[in-house]
C-alpha positions as CSV (number, residue, x, y, z in Angstrom):
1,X,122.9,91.2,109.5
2,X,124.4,94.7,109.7
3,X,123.6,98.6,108.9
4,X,125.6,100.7,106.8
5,X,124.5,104.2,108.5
6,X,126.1,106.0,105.6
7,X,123.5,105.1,102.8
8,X,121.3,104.2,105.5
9,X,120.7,99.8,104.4
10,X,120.6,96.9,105.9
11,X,122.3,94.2,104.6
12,X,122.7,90.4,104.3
13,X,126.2,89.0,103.8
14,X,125.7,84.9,102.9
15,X,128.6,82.9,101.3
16,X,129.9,86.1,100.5
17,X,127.6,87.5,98.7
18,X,125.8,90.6,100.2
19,X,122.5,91.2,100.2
20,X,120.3,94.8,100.6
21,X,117.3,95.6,102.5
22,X,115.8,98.9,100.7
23,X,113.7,101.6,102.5
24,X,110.0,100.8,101.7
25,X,110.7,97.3,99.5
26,X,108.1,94.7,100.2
27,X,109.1,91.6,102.2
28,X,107.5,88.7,103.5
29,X,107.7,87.6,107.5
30,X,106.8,85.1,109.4
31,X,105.1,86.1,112.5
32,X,105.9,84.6,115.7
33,X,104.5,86.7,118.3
34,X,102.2,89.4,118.9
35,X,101.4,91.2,122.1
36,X,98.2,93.5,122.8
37,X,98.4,96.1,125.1
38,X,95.3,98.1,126.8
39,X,95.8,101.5,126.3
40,X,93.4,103.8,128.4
41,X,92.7,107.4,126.9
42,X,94.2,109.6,129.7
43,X,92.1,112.1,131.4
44,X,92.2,115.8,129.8
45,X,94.2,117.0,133.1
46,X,97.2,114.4,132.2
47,X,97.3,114.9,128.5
48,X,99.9,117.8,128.7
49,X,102.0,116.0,130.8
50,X,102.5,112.5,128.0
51,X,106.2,112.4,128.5
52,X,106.5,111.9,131.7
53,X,104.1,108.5,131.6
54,X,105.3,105.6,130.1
55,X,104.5,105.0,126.5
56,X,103.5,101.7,125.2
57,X,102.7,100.7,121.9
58,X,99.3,99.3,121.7
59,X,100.0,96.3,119.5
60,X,103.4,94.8,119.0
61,X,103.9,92.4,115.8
62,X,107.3,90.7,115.8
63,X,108.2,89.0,112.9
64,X,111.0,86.9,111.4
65,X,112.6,86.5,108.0
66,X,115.3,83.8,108.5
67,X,113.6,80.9,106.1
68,X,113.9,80.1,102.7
69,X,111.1,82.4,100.4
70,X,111.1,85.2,103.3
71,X,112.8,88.9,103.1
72,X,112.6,90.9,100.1
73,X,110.0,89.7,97.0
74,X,112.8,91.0,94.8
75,X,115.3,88.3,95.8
76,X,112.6,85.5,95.1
C-alpha cells in the first residue's frame, strides 16, 4: 500500500498491477476491533480552554481490507 500525495490516492500494487483507492468510492471491511470511549461533557468554565485537554474520539472502528471480496465494490 502506498499514497501518491500528488493526485492525492492510495494505491494497491499486486503482481504488478496497480490498483486505486478513490476519495469517497464504497468499499467493504472487515471489522476487527472497536473501542468505546466515555466522553464527559466538560463543564462551561473548561470549554474555552479544549486544546489544552486531551481529545479522544468517542468510538474507534478499525477495520481491515486484506481478504479476497474486500476494498473497493468496483474491483469485485
Amino acid at each position: 500500500m502506498s499514497s501518491n500525495a500528488q493526485e492525492q490516492v492510495w494505491t494497491w500494487v499486486n503482481d504488478g498491477d496497480e490498483y486505486f483507492y478513490d476519495k469517497n468510492e464504497w468499499v467493504r471491511v472487515r471489522v476487527e476491533d472497536e473501542q468505546w470511549n466515555d466522553i464527559s461533557p466538560s463543564p462551561p468554565s473548561e470549554r474555552g480552554n479544549e486544546s489544552t485537554r486531551e481529545r479522544k474520539s468517542p468510538y474507534i472502528v478499525t477495520a481491515s481490507m486484506s481478504q479476497a471480496g474486500l476494498g473497493p465494490v468496483e474491483w469485485w
